[in-house]
C-alpha positions in Angstrom: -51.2 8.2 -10.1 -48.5 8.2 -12.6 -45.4 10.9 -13.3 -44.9 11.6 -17.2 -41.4 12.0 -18.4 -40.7 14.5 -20.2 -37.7 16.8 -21.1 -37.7 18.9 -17.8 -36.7 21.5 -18.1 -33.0 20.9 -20.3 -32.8 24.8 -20.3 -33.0 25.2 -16.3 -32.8 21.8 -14.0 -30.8 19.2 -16.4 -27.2 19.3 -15.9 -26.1 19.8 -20.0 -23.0 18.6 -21.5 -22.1 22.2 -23.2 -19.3 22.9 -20.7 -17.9 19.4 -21.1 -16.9 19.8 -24.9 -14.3 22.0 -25.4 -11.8 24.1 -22.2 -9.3 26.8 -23.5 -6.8 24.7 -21.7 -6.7 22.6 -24.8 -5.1 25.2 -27.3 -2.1 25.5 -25.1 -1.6 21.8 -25.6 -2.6 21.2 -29.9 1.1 23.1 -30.4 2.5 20.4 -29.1 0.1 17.6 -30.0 -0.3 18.7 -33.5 1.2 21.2 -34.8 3.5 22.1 -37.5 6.5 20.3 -35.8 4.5 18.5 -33.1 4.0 14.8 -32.4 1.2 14.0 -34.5 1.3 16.9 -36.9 -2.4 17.8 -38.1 -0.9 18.8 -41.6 -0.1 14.9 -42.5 -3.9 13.8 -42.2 -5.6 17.5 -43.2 -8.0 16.7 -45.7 -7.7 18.3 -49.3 -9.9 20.3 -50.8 -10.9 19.5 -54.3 -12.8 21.7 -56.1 -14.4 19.4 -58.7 -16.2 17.7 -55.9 -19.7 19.0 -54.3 -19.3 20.2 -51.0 -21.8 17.6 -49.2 -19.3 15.0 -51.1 -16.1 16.0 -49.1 -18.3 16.7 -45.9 -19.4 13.0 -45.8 -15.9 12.1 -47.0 -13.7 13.8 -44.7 -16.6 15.1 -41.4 -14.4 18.1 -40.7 -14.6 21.8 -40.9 -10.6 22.2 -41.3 -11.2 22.2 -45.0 -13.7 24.8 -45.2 -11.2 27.2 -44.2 -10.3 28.2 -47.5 -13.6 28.0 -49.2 -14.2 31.2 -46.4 -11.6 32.8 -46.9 -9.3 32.3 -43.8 -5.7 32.7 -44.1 -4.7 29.9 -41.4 -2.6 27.0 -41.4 -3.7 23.7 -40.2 -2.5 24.0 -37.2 -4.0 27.3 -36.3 -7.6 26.4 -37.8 -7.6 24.0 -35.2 -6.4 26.4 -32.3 -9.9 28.3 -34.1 -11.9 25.7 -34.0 -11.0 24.8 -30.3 -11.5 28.5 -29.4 -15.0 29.1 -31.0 -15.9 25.6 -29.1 -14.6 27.1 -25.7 -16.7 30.1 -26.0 -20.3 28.8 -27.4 -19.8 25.9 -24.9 -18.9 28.5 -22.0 -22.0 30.9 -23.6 -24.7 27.7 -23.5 -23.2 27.1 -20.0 -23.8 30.8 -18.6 -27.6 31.9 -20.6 -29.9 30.1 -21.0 -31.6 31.1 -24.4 -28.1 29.6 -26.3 -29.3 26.5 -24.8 -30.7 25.7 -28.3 -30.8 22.3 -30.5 -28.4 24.4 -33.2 -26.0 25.8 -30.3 -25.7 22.3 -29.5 -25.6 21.0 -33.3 -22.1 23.5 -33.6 -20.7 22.7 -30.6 -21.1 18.7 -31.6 -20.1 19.2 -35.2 -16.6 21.4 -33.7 -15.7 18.3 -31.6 -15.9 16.0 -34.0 -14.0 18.1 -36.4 -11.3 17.6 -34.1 -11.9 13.9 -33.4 -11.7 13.1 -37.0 -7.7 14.7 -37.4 -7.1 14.1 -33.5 -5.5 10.3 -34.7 -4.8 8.1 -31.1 -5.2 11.2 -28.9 -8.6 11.6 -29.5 -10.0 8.1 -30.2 -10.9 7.2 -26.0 -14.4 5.9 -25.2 -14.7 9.1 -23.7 -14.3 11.2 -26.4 -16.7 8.5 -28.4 -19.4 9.0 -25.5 -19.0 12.7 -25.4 -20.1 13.1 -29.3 -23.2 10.7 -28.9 -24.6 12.6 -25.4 -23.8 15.7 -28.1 -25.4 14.2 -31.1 -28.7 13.2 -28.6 -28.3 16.8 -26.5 -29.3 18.2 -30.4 -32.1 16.3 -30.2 -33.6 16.9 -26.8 -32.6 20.5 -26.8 -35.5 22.9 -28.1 -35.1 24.5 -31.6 -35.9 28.2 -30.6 -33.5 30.2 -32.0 -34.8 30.3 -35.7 -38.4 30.8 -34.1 -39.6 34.6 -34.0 -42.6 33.1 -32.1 -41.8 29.9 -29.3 -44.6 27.5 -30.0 -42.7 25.1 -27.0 -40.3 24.7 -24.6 -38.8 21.4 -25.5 -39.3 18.4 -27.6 -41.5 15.3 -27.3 -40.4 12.7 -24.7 -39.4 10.5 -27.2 -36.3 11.7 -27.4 -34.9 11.7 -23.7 -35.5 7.4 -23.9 -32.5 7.7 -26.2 -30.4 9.4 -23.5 -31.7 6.7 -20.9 -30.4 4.1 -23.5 -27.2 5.6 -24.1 -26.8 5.2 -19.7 -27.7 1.9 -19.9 -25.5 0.8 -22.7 -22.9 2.3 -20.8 -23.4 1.2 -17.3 -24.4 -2.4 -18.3 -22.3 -2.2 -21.3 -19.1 -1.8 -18.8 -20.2 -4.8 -16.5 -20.9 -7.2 -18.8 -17.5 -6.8 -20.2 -15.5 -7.1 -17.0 -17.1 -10.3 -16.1 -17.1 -11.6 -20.4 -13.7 -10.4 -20.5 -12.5 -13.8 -17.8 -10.3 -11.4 -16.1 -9.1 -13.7 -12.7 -9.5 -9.7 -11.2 -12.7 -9.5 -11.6 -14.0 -13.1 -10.9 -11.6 -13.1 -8.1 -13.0 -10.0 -6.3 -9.9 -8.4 -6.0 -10.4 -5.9 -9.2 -11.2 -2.9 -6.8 -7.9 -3.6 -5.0 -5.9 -3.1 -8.1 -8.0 -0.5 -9.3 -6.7 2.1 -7.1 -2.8 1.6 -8.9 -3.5 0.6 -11.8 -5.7 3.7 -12.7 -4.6 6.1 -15.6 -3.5 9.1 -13.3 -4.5 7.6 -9.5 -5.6 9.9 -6.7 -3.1 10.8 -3.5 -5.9 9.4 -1.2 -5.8 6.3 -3.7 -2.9 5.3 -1.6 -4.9 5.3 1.8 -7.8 3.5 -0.1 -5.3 0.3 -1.1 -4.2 -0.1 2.5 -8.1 -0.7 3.6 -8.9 -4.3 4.0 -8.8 -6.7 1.5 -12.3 -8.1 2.6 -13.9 -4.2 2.0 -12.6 -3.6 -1.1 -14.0 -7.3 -2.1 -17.2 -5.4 -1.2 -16.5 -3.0 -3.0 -16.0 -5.3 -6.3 -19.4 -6.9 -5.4 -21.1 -3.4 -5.5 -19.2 -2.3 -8.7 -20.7 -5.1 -10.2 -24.2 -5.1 -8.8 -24.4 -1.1 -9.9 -23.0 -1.8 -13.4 -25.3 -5.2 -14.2 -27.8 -5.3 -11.9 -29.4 -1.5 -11.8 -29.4 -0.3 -14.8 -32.4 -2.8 -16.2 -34.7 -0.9 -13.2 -33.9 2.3 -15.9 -36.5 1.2 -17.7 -39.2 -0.3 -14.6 -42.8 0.4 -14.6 -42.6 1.6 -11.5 -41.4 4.7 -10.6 -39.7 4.6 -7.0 -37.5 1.8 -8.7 -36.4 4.0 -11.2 -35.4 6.8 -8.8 -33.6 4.0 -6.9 -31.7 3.5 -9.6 -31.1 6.9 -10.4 -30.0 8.3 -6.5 -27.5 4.6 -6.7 -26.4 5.9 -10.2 -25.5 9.1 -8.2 -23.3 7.9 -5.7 -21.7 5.8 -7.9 -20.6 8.8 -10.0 -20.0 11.0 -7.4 -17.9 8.3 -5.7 -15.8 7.7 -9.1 -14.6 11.9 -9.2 -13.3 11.2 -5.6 -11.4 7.8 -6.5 -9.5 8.6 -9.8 -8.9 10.9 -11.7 -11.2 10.0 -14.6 -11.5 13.2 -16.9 -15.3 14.4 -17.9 -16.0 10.9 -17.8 -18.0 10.8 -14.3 -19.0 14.3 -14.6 -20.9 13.5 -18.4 -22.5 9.8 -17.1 -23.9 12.1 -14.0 -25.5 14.3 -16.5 -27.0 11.3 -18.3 -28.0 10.4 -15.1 -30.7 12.8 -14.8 -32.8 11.5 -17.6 -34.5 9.3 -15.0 -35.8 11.4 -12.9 -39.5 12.6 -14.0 -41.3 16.1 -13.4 -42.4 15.3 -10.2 -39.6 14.5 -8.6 -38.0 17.7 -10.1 -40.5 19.8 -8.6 -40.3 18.3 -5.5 -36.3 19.5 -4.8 -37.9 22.7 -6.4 -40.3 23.2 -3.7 -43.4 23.3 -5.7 -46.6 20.9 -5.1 -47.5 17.9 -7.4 -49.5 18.9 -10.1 -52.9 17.8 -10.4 -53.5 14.7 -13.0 -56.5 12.9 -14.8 -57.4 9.5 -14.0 -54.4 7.3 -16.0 -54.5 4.3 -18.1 -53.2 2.6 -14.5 -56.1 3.9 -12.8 -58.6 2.8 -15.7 -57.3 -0.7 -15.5 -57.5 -0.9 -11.8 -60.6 0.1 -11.6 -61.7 -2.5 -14.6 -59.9 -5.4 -12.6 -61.8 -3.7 -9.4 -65.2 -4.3 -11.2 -64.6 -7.6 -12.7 -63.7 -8.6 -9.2 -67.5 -8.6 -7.9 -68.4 -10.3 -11.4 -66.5 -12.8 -11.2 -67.7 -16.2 -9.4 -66.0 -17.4 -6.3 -65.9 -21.1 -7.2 -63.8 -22.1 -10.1 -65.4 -25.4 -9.7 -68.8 -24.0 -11.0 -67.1 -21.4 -13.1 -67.7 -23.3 -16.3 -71.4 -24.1 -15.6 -71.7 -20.2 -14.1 -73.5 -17.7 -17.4 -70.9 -14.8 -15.6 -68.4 -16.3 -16.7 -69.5 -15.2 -20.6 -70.9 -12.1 -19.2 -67.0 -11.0 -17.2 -65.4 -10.2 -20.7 -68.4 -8.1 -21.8 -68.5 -6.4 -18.7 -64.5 -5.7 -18.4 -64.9 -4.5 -22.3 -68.3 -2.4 -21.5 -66.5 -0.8 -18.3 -63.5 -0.1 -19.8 -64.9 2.4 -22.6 -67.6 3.9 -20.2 -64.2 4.5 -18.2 -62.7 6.1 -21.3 -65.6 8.3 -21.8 -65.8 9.9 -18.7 -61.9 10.2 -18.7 -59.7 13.0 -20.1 -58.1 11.1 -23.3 -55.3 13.1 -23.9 -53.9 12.1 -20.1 -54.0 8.4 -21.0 -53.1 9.1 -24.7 -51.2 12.2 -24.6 -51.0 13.7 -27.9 -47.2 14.9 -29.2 -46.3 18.1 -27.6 -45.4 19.9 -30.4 -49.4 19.7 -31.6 -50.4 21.7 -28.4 -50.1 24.8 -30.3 -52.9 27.5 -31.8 -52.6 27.9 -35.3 -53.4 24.9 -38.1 -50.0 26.2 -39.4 -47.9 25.8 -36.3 -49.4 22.4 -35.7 -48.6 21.2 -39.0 -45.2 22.6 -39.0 -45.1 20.9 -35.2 -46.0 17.7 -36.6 -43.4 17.4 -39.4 -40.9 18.7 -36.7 -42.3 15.7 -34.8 -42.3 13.1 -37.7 -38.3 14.1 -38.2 -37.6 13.6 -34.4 -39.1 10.5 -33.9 -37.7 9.0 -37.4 -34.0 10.1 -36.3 -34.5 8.5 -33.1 -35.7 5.1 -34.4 -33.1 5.4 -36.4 -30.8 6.1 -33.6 -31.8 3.2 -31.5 -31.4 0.7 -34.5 -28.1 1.7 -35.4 -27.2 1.8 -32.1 -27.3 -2.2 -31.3 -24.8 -2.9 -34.6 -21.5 -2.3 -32.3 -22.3 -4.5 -29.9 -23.2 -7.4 -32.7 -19.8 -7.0 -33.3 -18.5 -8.7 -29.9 -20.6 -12.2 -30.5 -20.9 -13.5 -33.7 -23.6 -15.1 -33.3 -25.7 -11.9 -32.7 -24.4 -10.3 -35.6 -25.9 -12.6 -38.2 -29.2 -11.5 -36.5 -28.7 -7.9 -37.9 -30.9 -6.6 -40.5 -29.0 -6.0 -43.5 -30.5 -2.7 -43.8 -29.8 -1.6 -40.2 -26.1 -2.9 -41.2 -25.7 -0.7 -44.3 -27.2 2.6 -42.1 -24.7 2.4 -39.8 -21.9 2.1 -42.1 -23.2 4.9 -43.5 -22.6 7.0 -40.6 -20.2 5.0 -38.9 -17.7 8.3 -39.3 -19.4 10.2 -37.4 -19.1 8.4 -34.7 -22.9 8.7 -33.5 -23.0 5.3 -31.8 -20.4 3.8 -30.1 -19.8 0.3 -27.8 -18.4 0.9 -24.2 -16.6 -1.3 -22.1 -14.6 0.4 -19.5 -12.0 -1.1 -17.3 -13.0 -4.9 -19.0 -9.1 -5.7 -17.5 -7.2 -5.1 -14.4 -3.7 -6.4 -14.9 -1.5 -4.0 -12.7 0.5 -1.2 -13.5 3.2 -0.7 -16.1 5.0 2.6 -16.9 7.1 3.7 -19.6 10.2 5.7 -18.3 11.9 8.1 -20.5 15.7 8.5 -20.1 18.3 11.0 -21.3 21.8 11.8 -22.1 24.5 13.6 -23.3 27.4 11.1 -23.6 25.3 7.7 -23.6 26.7 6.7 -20.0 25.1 9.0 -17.7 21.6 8.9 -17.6 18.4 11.0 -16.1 14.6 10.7 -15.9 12.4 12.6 -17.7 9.5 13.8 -15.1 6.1 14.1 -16.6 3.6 16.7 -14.6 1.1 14.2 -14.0 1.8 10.2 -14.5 3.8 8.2 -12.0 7.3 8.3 -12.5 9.4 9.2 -9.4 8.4 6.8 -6.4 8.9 10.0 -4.1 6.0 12.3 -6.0 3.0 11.7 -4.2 0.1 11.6 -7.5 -1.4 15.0 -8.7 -5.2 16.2 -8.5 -6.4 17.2 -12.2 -9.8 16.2 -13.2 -11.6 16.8 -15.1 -8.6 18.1 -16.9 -7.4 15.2 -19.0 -3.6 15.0 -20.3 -3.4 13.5 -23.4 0.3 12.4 -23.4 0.0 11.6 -20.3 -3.0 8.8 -20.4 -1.3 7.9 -23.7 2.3 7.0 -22.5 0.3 4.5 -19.3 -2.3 2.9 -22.6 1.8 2.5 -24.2 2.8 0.2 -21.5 0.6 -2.2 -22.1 1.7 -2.8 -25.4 4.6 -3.1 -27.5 6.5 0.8 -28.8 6.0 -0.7 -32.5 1.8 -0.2 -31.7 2.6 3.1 -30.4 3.8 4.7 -33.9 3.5 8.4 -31.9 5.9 7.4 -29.4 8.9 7.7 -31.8 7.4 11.2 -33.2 7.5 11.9 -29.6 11.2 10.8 -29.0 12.3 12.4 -32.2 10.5 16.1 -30.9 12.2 15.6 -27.6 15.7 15.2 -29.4 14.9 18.3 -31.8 14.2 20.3 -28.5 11.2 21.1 -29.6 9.3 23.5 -26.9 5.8 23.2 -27.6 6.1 19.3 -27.1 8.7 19.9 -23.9 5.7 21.9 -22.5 3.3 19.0 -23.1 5.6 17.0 -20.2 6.6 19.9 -18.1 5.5 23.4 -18.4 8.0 24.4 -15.6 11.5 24.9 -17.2 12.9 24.5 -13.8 11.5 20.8 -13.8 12.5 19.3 -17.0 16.4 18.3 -17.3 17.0 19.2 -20.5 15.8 23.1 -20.9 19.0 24.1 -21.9 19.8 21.7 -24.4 18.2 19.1 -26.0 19.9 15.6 -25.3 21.6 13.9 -27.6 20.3 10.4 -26.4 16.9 8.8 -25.6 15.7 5.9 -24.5 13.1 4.5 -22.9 12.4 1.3 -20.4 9.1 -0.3 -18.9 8.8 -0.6 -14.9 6.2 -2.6 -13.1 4.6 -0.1 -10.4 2.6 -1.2 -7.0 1.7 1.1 -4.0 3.6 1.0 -1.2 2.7 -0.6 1.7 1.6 1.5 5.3 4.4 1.4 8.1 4.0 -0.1 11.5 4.0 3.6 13.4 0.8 4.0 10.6 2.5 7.4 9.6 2.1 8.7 5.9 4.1 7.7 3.1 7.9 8.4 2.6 7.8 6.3 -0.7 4.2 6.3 -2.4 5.9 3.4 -5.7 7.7 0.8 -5.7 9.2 -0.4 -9.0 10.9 -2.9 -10.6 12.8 -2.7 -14.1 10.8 -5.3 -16.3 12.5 -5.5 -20.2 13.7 -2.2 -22.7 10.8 -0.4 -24.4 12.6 1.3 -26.8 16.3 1.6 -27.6 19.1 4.3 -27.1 18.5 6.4 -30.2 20.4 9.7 -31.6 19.4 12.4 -34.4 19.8 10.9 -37.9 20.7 6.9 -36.0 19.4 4.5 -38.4 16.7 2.9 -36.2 15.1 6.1 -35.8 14.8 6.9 -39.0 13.2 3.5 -40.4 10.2 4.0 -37.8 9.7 7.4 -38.7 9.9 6.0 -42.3 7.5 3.0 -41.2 4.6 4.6 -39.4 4.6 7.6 -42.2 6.0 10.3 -39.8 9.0 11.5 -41.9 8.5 15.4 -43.7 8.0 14.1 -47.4 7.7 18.2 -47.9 9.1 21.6 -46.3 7.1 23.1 -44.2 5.2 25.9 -44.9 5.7 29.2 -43.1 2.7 30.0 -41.2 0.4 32.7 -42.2 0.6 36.2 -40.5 -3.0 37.1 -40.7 -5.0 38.8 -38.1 -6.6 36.4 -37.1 -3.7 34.6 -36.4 -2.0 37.0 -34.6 -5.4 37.2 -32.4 -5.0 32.7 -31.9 -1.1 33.6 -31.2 -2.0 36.0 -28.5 -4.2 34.0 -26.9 -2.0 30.8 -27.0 0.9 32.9 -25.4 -1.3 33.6 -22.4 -2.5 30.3 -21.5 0.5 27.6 -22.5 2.6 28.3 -19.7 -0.1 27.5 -16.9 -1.1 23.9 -16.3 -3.9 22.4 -18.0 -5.7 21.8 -14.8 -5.5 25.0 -13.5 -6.9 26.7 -16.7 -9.6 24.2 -16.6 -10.5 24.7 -13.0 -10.3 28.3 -13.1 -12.7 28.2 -16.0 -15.5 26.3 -13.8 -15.1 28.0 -10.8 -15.9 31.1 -12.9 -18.8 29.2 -14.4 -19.9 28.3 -11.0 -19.4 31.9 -9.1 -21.9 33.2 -11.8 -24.6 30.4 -11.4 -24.3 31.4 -7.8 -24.6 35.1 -8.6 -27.8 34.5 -11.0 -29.6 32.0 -8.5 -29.3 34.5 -5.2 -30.2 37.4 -7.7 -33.6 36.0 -9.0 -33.9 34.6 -5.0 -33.6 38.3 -4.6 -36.2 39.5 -7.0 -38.6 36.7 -6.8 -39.1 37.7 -3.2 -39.6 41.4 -3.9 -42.3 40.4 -6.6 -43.9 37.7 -3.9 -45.2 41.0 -2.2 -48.8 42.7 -3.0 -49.3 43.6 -6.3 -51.9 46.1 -8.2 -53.8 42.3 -9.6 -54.2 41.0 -5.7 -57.5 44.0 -5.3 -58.8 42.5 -7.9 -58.8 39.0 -6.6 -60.0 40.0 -3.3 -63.0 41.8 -5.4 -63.3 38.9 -7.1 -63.8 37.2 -3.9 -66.2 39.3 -2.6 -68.5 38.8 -5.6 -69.4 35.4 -4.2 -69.6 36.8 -1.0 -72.1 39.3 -1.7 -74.0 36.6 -3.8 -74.2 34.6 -0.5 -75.1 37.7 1.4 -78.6 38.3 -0.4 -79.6 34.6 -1.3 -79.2 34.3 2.5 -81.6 37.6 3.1 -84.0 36.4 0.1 -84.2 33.2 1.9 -84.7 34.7 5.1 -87.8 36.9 3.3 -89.2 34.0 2.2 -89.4 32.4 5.9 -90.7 35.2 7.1 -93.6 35.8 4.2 -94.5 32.2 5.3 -95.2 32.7 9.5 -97.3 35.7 8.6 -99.4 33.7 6.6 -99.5 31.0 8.9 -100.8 33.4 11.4 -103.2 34.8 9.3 -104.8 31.4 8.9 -105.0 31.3 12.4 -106.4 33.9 13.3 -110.5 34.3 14.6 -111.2 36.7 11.1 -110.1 34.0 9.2 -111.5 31.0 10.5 -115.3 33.2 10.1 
């Protein structure tokens, strides 16, 4: 007996990636990030709008709704039609999350097309594998989803299982994609088995239990390596196995290894989004199992068919191979597997070994035409999909790439900008920690540390707890230090902001006044040096750490620098960051005042705590509907008007039984009496 796979259920049971695209926490922070006077200010790449050219020209141009805002009318600066754009995602994303009819391929569609409005103006803050892997499980959620919304009849649930192979495609390009790359990538951490023991420090934002993890043994966290890289390479191929207790295997490994990754590090949505991709291997059976309901009944398969063939061909088949060439069976096996097989497929249910599109399981000539086209479109984008989806990964051997079709080549250029496919290869390198550590002062001699809320700086601050909240600058300034400032053209925005005083940037490092050194003036000098970081190590009494860093200095990342000093000015220059044009006051529309009120109540409260208060919401009302329709589904489980009519129904047959048995019984008797007729002395004269 085989399980089908199908789309189960993406409105109820799959975990969807709704909630993941956009948290409110996020318009505290684009002030800062890119605004008006902010690091990378939105304004410099805001694409123009040009009235001469059709619209589908400029969308396919420039993918972004930031220029549509004054085709509709919308009194908003750039910086504030992103702060809309972030807030419409926030609350379709939070209303797909909460009920379930928003659930739909177009919700999905907005809330995909919103995020990569942002990607596309959201320059080296927005360009992590992540954020790539986020807008393909988007793109693919808009075509698993069902398209219900436009429908004033529901002709089905969900689309054809097609479909959901592309999400188990995207999981394996991801998990194999990431260990393949560690081991290609002739890292001595990785081929050494000592990449898990570096791991732990040289994470973007580690954990505060990352600390006790390091001090374990080195020959456990070897182990560790050899399971990293036996769930990353070796599982995922059983994604695809013909057997299905391999692929739950895989998917219940896949689990713990997510689950496992939001308790080591603080990785973002990153775990939380591969765990909801992890769920396209599981099949309907196995979801009805945790569900509590039975297995459903099902048809002989095109397994059973062949065993049974191979069962019969058995007894025909002669036992001798040494007399199997002389032996007539041997022309009559073939025949007799070919004859068996269609009397098999007669006297079997065809549409459970061929099942026909689900879409085309509708009444109506007109609804299974319309069905079918739907179908036709679905399937065509996701051959497309899986085509385009192999070019990125040409790109790492050459000698693969010249095995590209041209015309698979030319379709992905086509859509390379929207980012629908992407490669992934996470953590290919372990090569220790480096941090960048901002200085100021007022009179160039006395210096003081800058403090940022989340990445290591002071060797006394034990590491924060954020996920999923991820902080930009923060993940930013440790992806700086393993570089040179000069491929870090933000970082000099950054100082120059910090030397303006500017407060929405200030509150991107600390959004405690109190904490940051410099609230009441700016300083007048800034400078910045790189430090090699390692955990301490555990004392002999075992206690907890005094010190969780230690540090050395390692070489100057970017010199002492003043308002107006020359240096400054030529980067700014250089990297295209210097105001070529006033700034324009911003607009004092409605609407705006609306996006300034809501800004004003969620930038002073840390990013984390916004997001976490926003899911535990999300969660206290999934709790609320689950033990409210436990509630009602037991009240209904009681006698209803329609159970009299069953038990009437069952007393039909009953009856039936009643007077065939007393006709029966009539019968017998008519019989005997005869019998003793015959014998009788009357009868025999």
């Amino acid at each position: 007996m085989t399980s089908t796979l199908t789309p189960f259920s993406i409105n109820t049971t799959a975990p969807s990636p709704s909630v993941l695209f956009i948290h409110p926490c996020s318009l505290s922070r684009w002030p800062g990030l890119y605004g008006n006077e902010g690091v990378l200010p939105v304004r410099l790449v805001e694409p123009r709008v040009d009235g001469s050219r059709p619209v589908l020209e400029q969308i396919h141009a420039h993918p972004s709704l930031l220029w549509l805002g004054p085709r509709l009318g919308l009194d908003l600066d750039a910086q504030q039609a992103m702060e809309l754009l972030c807030l419409a995602g926030a609350l379709l994303a939070l209303g797909a999350a909460l009920l379930e009819p928003l659930r739909d391929s177009l919700v999905f569609f907005c809330l995909w097309a919103l995020y990569l409005s942002l990607c596309q103006v959201g320059q080296d803050f927005l360009r992590f594998q992540w954020d790539s892997l986020l807008l393909e499980a988007g793109f693919l959620t808009v075509l698993v989803a069902p398209l219900n919304l436009l429908r004033w009849r529901s002709a089905f649930r969900q689309h054809d299982a097609v479909t959901f192979w592309l999400v188990r495609w995207l999981l394996f390009r991801l998990t194999f994609g990431s260990g393949v790359a560690k081991l290609s990538s002739h890292c001595p951490s990785w081929w050494g088995l000592t990449a898990v023991k570096h791991m732990f420090e040289a994470q973007g934002i580690p954990l505060p239990w990352s600390w006790f993890i390091q001090q374990l043994p080195d020959w456990y966290l070897k182990l560790g390596t050899v399971g990293l890289l036996v769930t990353e390479i070796a599982v995922p191929p059983l994604y695809f196995a013909p057997i299905r207790h391999l692929r739950l295997a895989a998917f219940y490994i896949q689990v713990l290894y997510q689950v496992k990754l939001m308790f080591v590090g603080n990785y973002g949505f990153l775990p939380f989004l591969s765990l909801a991709l992890t769920f396209s291997l599981l099949d309907d059976d196995h979801i009805s199992y945790w569900l509590g309901h039975g297995k459903k009944k099902r048809t002989k398969s095109m397994t059973s068919l062949l065993f049974l063939c191979n069962s019969h061909i058995s007894h025909l088949t002669p036992e001798s191979s040494s007399t199997a060439f002389a032996d007539p069976r041997t022309v009559v096996c073939p025949v007799a597997a070919c004859v068996i097989l269609v009397l098999s497929l007669m006297s079997t249910d065809l549409r459970s070994v061929f099942p026909p599109p689900r879409c085309v399981c509708v009444r109506g000539c007109l609804w299974k035409l319309w069905g079918l086209v739907q179908w036709a479109v679905i399937v065509s984008a996701a051959v497309a999909v899986f085509a385009i989806s192999v070019v990125p990964y040409s790109s790492m051997e050459q000698v693969y790439s010249s095995k590209i079709l041209p015309e698979v080549r030319q379709a992905y250029s086509l859509v390379e900008r929207y980012r629908l496919v992407s490669a992934y290869s996470l953590d290919s390198r372990v090569d220790g920690r480096s941090e960048v550590v901002l200085e100021g002062s007022m009179d160039k001699n006395t210096w003081t540390e800058i403090e940022f809320m989340y990445k290591p700086g002071n060797v006394g601050v034990a590491p924060p707890v954020v996920a999923p909240h991820q902080p930009r600058l923060d993940w930013q300034m440790s992806q700086a230090a393993q570089g040179l400032a000069d491929q870090s053209p933000w970082f000099t925005s950054l100082v120059h902001c910090l030397l303006q005083g500017n407060k929405d940037v200030v509150r991107l490092i600390q959004t405690d006044s109190a904490q940051y050194p410099f609230s009441q003036a700016p300083p007048v000098y800034l400078r910045a040096s790189l430090y090699r970081y390692w955990f301490t190590q555990t004392a002999q009494d075992w206690s907890g750490p005094k010190e969780w860093w230690r540090r050395d200095y390692s070489e100057e990342f970017y010199p002492a620098v003043q308002l107006g000093d020359a240096t400054l000015e030529g980067k700014l220059n250089q990297h295209g960051l210097k105001e070529t044009f006033p700034i324009q006051p911003s607009p004092d529309s409605p609407l705006a005042q609306a996006l300034k009120q809501v800004r004003g109540h969620v930038q002073t409260l840390p990013g984390h705590l916004v997001l976490w208060s926003l899911l535990a919401t999300v969660a206290t009302i999934w709790l609320f509907k689950t033990l409210l329709s436990g509630v009602l589904g037991g009240r209904k489980a009681k006698p209803t008007p329609a159970e009299p009519k069953a038990k009437k129904a069952k007393a039909q047959p009953a009856a039936k039984n009643a007077s065939a048995s007393s006709l029966k019984a009539g019968r017998e008797n008519s019989e005997e009496s005869r019998r003793e007729a015959d014998k009788s002395p009357k009868k025999r004269k």
